[in-house]
FITI-533053 format. One record per atom (N, C-alpha, C, O): z, y, x negated; atom name; residue number from 1. Coordinates in steps of 0.001 Angstrom, whole numbers. Atoms other than C-alpha are relative to their C-alpha. Example, Ala and Ser with C-alpha at 12.3 -4.5 7.8 and 13.67 -1.06 7.14 Angstrom:
2
{{0,-1190,-890},"N",1}
{{7800,-4500,-12300},"CA",1}
{{0,1200,-900},"C",1}
{{665,1181,-1936},"O",1}
{{-60,-1190,820},"N",2}
{{7140,-1060,-13670},"CA",2}
{{730,1090,770},"C",2}
{{899,2198,261},"O",2}
//
This chain:
129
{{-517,135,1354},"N",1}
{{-3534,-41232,29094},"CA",1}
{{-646,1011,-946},"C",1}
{{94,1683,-1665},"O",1}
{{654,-724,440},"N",2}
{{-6269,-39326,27650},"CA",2}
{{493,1366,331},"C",2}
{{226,1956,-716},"O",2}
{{-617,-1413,-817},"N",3}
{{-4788,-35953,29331},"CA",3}
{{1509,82,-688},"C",3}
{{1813,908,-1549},"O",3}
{{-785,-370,786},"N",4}
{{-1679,-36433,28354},"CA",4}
{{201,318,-1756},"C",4}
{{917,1153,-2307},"O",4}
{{134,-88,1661},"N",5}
{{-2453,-36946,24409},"CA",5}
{{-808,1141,-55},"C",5}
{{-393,1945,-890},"O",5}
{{373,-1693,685},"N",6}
{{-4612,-33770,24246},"CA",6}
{{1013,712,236},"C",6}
{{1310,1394,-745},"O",6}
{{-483,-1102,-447},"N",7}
{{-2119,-31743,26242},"CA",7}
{{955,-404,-1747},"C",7}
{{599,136,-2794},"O",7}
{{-663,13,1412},"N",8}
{{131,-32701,23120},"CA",8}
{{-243,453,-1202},"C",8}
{{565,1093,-1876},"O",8}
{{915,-376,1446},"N",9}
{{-2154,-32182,20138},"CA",9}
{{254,1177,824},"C",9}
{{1137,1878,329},"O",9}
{{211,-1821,100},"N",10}
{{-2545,-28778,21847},"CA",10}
{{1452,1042,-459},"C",10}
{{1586,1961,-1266},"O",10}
{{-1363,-8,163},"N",11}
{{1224,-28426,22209},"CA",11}
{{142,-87,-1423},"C",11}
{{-12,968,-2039},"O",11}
{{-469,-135,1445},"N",12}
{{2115,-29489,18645},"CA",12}
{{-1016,840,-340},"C",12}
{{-531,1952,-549},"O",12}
{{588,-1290,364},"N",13}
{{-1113,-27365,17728},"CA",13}
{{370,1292,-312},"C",13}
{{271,1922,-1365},"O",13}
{{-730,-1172,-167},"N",14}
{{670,-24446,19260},"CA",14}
{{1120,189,-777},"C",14}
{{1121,1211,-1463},"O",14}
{{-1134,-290,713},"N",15}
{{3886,-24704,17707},"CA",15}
{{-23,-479,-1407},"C",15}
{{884,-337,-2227},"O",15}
{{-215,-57,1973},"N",16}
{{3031,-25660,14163},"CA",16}
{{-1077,1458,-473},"C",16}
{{-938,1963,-1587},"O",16}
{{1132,-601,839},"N",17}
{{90,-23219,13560},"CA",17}
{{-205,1350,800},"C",17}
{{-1212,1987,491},"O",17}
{{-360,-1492,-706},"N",18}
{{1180,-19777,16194},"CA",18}
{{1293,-119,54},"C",18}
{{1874,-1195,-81},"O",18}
{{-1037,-313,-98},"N",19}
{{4149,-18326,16576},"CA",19}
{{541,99,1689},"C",19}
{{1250,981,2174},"O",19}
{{-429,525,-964},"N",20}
{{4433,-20160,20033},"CA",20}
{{1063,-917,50},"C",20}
{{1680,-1216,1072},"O",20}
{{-2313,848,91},"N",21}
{{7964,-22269,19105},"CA",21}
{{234,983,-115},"C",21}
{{1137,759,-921},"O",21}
{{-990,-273,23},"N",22}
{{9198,-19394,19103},"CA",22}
{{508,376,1286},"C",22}
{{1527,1057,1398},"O",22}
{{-81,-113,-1346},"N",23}
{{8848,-19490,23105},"CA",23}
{{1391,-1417,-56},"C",23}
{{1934,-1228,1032},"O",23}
{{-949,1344,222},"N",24}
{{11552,-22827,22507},"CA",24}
{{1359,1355,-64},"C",24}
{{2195,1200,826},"O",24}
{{-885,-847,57},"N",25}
{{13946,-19887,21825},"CA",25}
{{500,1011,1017},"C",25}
{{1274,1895,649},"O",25}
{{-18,-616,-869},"N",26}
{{14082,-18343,24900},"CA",26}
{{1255,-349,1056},"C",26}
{{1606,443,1931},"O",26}
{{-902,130,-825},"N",27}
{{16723,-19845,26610},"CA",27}
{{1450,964,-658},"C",27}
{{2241,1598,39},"O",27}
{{-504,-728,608},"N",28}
{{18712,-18305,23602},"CA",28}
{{6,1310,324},"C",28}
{{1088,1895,270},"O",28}
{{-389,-1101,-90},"N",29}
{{17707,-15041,24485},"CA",29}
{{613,630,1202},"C",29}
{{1010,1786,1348},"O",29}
{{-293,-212,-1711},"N",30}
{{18605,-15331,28333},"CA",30}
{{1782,-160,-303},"C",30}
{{2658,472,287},"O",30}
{{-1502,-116,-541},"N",31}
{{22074,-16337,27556},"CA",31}
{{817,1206,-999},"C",31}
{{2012,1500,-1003},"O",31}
{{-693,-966,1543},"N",32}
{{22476,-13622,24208},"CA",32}
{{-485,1168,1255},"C",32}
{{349,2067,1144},"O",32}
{{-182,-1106,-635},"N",33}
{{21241,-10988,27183},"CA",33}
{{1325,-553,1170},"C",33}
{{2108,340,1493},"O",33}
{{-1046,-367,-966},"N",34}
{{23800,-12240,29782},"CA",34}
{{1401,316,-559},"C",34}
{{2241,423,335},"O",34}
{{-1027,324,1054},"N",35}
{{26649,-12090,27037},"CA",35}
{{-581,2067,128},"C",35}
{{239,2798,683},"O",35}
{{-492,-1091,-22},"N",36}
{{25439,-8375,26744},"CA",36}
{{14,759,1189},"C",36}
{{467,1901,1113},"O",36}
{{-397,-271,-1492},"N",37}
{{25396,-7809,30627},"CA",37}
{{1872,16,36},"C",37}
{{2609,911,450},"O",37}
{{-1653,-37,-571},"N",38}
{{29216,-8862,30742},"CA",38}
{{782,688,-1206},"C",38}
{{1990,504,-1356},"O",38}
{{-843,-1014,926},"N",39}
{{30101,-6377,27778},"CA",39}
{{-396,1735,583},"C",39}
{{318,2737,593},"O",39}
{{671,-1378,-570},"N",40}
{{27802,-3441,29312},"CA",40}
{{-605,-71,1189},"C",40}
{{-1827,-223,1192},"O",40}
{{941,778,-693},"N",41}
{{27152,-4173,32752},"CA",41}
{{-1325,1145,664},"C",41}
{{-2004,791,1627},"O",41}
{{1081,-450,-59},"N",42}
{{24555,-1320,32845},"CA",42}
{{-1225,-311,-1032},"C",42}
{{-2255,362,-1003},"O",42}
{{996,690,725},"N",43}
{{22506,-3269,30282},"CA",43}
{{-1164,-297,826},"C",43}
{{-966,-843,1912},"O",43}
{{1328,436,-1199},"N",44}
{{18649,-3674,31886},"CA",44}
{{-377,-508,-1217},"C",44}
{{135,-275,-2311},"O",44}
{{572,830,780},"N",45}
{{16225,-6140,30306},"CA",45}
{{-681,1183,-1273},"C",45}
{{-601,1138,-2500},"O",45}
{{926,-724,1101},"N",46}
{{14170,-3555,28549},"CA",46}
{{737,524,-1250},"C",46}
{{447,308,-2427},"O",46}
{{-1116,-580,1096},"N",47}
{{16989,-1751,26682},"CA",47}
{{396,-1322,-820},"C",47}
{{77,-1291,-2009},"O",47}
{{-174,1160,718},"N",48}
{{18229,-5433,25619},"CA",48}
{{-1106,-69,-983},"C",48}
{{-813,-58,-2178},"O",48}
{{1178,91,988},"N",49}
{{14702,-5663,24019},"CA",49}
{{-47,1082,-979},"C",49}
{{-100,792,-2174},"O",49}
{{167,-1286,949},"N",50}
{{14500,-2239,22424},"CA",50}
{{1150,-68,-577},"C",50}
{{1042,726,-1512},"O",50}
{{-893,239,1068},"N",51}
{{17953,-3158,20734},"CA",51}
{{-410,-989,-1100},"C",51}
{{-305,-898,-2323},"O",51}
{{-295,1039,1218},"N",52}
{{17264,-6310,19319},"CA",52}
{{-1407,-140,-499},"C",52}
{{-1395,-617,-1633},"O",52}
{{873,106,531},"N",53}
{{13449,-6245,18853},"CA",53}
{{-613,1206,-199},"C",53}
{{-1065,1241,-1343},"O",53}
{{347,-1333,548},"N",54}
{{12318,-2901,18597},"CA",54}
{{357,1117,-886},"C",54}
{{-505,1740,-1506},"O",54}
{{-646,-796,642},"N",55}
{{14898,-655,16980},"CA",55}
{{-279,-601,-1838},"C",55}
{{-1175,-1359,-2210},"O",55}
{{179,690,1431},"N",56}
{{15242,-1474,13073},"CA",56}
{{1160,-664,113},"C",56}
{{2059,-388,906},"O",56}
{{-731,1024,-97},"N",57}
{{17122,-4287,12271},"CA",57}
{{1704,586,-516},"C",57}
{{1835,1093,-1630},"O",57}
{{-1036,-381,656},"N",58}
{{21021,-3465,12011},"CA",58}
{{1377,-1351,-301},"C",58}
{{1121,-2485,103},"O",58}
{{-710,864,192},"N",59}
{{23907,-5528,11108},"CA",59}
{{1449,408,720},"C",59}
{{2263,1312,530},"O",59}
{{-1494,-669,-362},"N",60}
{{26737,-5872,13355},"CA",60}
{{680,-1733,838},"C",60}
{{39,-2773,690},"O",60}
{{-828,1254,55},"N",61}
{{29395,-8820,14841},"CA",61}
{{-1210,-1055,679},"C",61}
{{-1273,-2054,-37},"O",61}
{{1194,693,-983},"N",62}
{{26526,-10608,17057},"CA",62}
{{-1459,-340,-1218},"C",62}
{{-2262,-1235,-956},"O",62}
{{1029,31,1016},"N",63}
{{23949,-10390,13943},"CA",63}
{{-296,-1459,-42},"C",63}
{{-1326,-1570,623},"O",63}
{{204,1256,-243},"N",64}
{{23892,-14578,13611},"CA",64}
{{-719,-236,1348},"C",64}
{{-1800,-823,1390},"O",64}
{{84,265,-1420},"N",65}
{{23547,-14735,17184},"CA",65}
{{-1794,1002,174},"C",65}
{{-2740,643,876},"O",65}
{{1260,-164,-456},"N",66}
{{20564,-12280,16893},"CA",66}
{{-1374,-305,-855},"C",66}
{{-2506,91,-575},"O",66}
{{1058,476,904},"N",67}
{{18429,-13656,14313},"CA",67}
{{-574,-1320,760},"C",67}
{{-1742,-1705,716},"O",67}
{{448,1308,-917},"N",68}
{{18251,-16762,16544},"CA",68}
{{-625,446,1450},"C",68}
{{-510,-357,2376},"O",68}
{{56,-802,-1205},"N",69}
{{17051,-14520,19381},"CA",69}
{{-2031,-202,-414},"C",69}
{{-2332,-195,-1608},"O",69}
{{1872,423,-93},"N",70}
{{12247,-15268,19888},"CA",70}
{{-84,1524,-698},"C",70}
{{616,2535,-664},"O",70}
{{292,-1434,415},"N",71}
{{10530,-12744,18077},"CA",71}
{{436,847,-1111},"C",71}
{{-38,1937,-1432},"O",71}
{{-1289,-1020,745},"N",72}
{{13328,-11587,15615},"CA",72}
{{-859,380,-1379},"C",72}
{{-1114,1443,-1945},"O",72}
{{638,27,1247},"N",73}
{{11482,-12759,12709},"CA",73}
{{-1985,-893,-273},"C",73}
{{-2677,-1017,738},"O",73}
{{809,93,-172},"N",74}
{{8310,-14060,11692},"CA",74}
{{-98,-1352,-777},"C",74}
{{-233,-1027,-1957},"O",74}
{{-144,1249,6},"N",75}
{{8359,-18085,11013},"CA",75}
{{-1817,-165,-561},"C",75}
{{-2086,-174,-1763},"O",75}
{{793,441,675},"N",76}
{{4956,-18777,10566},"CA",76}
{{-1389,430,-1164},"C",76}
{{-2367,986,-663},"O",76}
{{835,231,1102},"N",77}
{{2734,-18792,7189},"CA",77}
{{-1509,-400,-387},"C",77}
{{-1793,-1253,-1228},"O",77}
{{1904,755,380},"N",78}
{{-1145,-19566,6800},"CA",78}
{{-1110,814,-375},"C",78}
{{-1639,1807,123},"O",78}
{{1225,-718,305},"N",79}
{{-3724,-18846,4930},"CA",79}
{{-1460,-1154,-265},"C",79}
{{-1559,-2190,-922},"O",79}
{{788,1031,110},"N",80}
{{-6999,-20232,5443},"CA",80}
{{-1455,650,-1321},"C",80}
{{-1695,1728,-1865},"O",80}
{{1121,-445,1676},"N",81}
{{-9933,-19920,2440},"CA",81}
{{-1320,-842,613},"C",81}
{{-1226,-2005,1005},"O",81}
{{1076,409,-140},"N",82}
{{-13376,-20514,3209},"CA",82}
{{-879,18,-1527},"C",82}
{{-905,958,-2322},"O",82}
{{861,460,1155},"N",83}
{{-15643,-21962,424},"CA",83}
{{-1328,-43,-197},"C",83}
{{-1679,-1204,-412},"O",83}
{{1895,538,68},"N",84}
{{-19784,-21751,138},"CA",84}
{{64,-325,-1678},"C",84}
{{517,282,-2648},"O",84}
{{624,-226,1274},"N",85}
{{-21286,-23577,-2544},"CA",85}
{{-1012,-445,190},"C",85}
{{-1128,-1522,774},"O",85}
{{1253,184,-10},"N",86}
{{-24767,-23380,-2863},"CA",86}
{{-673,57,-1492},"C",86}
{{-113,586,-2453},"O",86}
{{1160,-575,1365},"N",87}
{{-27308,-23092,-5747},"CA",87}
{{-479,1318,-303},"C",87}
{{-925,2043,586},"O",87}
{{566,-1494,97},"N",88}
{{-28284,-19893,-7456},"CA",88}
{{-1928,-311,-310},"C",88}
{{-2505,-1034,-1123},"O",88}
{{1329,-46,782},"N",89}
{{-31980,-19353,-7618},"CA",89}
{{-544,181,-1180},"C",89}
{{-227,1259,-1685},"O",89}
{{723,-387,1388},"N",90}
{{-34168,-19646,-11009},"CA",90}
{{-658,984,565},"C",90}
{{-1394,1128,1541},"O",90}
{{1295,-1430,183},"N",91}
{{-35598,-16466,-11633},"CA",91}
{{-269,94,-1859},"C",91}
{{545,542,-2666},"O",91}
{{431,-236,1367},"N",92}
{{-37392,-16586,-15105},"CA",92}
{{-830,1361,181},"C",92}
{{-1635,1765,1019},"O",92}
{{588,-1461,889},"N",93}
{{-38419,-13404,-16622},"CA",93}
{{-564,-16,-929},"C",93}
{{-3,-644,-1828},"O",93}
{{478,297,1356},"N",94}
{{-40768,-13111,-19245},"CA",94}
{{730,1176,-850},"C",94}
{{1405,2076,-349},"O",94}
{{-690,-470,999},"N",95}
{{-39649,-11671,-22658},"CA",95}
{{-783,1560,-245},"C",95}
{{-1987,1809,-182},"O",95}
{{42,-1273,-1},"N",96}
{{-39313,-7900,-23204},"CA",96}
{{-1238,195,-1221},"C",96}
{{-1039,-503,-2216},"O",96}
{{464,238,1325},"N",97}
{{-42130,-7168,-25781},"CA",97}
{{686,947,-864},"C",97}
{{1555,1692,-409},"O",97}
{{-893,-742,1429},"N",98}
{{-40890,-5470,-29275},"CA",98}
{{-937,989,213},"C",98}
{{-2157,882,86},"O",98}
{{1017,-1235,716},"N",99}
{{-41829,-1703,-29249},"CA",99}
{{-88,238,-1341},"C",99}
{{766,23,-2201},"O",99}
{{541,-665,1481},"N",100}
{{-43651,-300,-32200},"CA",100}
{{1359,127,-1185},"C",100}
{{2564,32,-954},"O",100}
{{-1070,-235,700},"N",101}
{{-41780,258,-35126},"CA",101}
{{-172,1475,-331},"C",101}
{{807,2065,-789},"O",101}
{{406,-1801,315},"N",102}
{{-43351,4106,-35613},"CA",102}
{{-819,375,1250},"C",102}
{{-1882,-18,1730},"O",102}
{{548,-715,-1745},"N",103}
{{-43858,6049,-32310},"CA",103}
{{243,1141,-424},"C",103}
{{1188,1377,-1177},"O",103}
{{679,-905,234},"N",104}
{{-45135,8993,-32535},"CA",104}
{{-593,1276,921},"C",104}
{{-1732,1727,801},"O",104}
{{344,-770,-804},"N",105}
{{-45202,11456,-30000},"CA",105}
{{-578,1090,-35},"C",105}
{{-272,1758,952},"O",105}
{{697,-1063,-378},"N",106}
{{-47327,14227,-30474},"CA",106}
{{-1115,-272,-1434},"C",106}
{{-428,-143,-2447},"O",106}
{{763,8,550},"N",107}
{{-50428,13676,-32761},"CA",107}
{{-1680,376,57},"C",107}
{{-2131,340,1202},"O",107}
{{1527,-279,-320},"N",108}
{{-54278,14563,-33087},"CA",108}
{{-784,-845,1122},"C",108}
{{-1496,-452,2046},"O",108}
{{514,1173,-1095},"N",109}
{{-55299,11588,-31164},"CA",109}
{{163,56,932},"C",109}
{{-734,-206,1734},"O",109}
{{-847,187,-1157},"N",110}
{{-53179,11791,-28722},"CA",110}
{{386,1304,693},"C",110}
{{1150,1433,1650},"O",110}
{{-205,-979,-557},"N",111}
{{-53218,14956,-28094},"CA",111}
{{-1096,758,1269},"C",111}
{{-2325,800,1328},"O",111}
{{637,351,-1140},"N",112}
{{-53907,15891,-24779},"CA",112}
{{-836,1230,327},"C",112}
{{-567,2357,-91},"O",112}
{{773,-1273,-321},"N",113}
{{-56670,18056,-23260},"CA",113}
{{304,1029,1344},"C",113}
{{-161,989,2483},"O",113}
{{-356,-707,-1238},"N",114}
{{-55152,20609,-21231},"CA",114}
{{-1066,1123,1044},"C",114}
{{-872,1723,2102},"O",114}
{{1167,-911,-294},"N",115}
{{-58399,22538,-20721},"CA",115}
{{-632,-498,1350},"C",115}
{{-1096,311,2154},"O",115}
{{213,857,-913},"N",116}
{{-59252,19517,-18180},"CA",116}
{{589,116,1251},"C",116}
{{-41,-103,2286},"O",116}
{{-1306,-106,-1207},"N",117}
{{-55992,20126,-15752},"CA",117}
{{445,1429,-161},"C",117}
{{1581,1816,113},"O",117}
{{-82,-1431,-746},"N",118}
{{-56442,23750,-15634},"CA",118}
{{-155,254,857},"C",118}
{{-1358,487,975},"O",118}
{{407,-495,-1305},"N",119}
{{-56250,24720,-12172},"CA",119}
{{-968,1361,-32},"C",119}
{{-2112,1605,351},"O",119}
{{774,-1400,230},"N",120}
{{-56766,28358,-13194},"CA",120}
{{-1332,-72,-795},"C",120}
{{-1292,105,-2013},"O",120}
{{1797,-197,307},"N",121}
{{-60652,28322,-13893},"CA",121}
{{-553,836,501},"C",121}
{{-14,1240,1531},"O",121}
{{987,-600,-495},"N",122}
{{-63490,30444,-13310},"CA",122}
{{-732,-543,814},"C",122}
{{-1192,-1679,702},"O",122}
{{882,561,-1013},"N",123}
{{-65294,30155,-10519},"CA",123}
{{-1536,-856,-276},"C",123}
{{-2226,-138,-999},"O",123}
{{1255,538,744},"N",124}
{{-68650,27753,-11264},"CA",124}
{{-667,41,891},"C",124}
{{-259,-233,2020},"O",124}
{{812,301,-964},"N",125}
{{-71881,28005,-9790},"CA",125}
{{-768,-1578,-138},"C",125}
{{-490,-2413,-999},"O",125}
{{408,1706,-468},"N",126}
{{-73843,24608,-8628},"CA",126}
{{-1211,300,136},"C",126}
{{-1865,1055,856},"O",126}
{{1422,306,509},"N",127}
{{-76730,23651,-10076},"CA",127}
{{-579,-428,1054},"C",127}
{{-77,-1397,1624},"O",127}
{{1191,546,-875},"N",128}
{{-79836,23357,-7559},"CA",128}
{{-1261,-815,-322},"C",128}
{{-2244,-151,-650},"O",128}
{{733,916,255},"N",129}
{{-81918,20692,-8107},"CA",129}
{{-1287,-76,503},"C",129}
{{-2006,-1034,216},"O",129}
//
């Protein structure tokens, strides 16, 4: 009992949620190719296919007949949406402090000693102790 009820769920599975019903349509296409066997009887399976599913779709007296044909069209619809919701982390930051209200870039004070970060120097001798 158990065997049979999965094989089912899998079954309806298949045919609501792939485009496996449209294997249910197949007897349709066996008798829509012998129908064009006894109009062309050099018709082979493959050419049958490359008319009605490969070529671009055209409209002609058989058109009803081939929309009902597996494959023709595309029946099923789904979109699935995945959802996370989690928490964002606290991140506190402390507060920016207020710069100066008078900045002052180049002044006596502050002015820098370049005499210090001279590479180019004179050679020095070393005091002996």
């Amino acid at each position: 009992m158990r065997r049979t009820t999965s094989i089912a769920f899998i079954l309806l599975y298949l045919l609501a949620f792939t485009e496996c019903h449209q294997l249910v349509r197949l007897p349709k296409l066996l008798q829509h190719f012998r129908q064009h066997c006894v109009v062309d009887p050099e018709m082979n399976f493959e050419k049958f296919i490359k008319i009605h599913n490969l070529s671009p779709k055209t409209i002609t007296d058989d058109y009803m007949q081939d929309q009902q044909l597996p494959f023709r069209s595309v029946d099923c619809h789904m979109l699935n949406t995945v959802v996370f919701i989690y928490d964002l982390p606290l991140i506190k930051l402390d507060p920016v402090p207020d710069a100066p209200i008078v900045f002052y870039s180049y002044n006596e004070i502050n002015k820098p000693q370049y005499a210090h970060f001279d590479i180019f120097q004179p050679p020095r001798q070393a005091e002996l102790i």
